[in-house]
C-alpha positions in Angstrom: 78.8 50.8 -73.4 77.8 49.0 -70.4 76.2 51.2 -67.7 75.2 49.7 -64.4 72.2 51.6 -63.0 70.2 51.3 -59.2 66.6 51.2 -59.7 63.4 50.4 -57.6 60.5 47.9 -58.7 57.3 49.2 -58.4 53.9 47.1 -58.3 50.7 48.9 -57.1 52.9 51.9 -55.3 54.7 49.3 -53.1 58.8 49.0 -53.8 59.7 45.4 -53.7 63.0 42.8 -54.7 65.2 44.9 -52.8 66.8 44.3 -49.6 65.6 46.4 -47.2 62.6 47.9 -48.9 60.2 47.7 -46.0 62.3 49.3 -43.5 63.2 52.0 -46.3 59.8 53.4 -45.8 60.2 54.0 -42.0 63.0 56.6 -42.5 62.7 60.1 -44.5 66.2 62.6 -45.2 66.3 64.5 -42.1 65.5 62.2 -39.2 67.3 61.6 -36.3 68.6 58.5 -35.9 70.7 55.7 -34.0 72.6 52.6 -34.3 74.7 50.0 -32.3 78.3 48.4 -33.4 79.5 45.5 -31.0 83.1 45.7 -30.9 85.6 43.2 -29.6 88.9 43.1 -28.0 91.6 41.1 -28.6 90.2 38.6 -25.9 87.2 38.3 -28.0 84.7 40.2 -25.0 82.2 42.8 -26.7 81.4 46.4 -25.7 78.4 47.8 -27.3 79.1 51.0 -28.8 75.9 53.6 -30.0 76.2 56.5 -32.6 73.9 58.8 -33.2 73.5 61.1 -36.2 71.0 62.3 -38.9 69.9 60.7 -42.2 71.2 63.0 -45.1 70.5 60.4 -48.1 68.4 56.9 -48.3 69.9 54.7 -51.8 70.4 51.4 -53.0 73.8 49.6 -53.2 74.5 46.6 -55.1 76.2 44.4 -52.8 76.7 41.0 -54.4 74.6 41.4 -56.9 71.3 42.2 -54.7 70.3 46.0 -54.5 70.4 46.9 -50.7 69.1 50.1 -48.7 71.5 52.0 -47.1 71.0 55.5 -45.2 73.7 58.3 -45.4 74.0 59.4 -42.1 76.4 62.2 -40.7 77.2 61.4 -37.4 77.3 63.7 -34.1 80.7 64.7 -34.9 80.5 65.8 -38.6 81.9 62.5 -40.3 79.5 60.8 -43.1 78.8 56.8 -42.9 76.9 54.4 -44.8 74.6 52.6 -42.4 72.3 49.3 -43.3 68.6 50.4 -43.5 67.7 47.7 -41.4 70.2 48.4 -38.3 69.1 52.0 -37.5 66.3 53.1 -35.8 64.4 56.6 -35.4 64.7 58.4 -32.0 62.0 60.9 -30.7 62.8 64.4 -30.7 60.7 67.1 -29.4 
C-alpha cells in the first residue's frame, strides 16, 4: 500500500528543501496575524483587501509535488483558511 507522508529535512537543527521553511520559523500556533488579497472587478481595477486572524496550525502541503508551508489561520469572524507562510505577517499586540 502506497502511503504519501509530509515530512521535514533536517541537517544541523535547520529544516531545509521545503518551500517556505525560513519564514516557517517566524510564526508559532497562537500568534496574531495578517494578510492582504488584491481583488479585481470586472474592469480589471484592484482593491486591496486585509484579514486579520490567528494562527491555529503551521504544516506542509504538497502542492505540485514540492512540500509548501502553510499556516491555519481562523480569521476575525470564526471561519478557518489556509494561508501561504510566506504572505502573512505577525502584528504586535500588547
Amino acid at each position: 500500500m502506497l502511503v504519501k507522508a509530509n515530512f521535514t529535512m533536517m541537517f544541523n537543527q535547520k529544516e531545509f528543501k521545503l518551500l517556505g521553511g525560513k519564514y516557517r520559523n517566524e510564526f508559532e500556533v497562537g500568534q496574531y496575524i495578517e494578510w492582504r488579497v488584491i481583488c479585481r472587478d470586472k474592469n480589471y481595477e484592484e482593491r486591496i483587501k486585509t484579514h486579520q486572524g490567528i494562527i491555529t496550525g503551521l504544516r506542509t502541503v504538497d502542492v505540485g509535488g514540492r512540500n509548501v508551508w502553510y499556516a491555519d489561520v481562523m480569521k476575525n469572524g470564526g471561519e478557518t483558511d489556509l494561508i501561504l507562510v510566506s504572505k502573512i505577517r505577525k502584528i504586535e499586540t500588547n
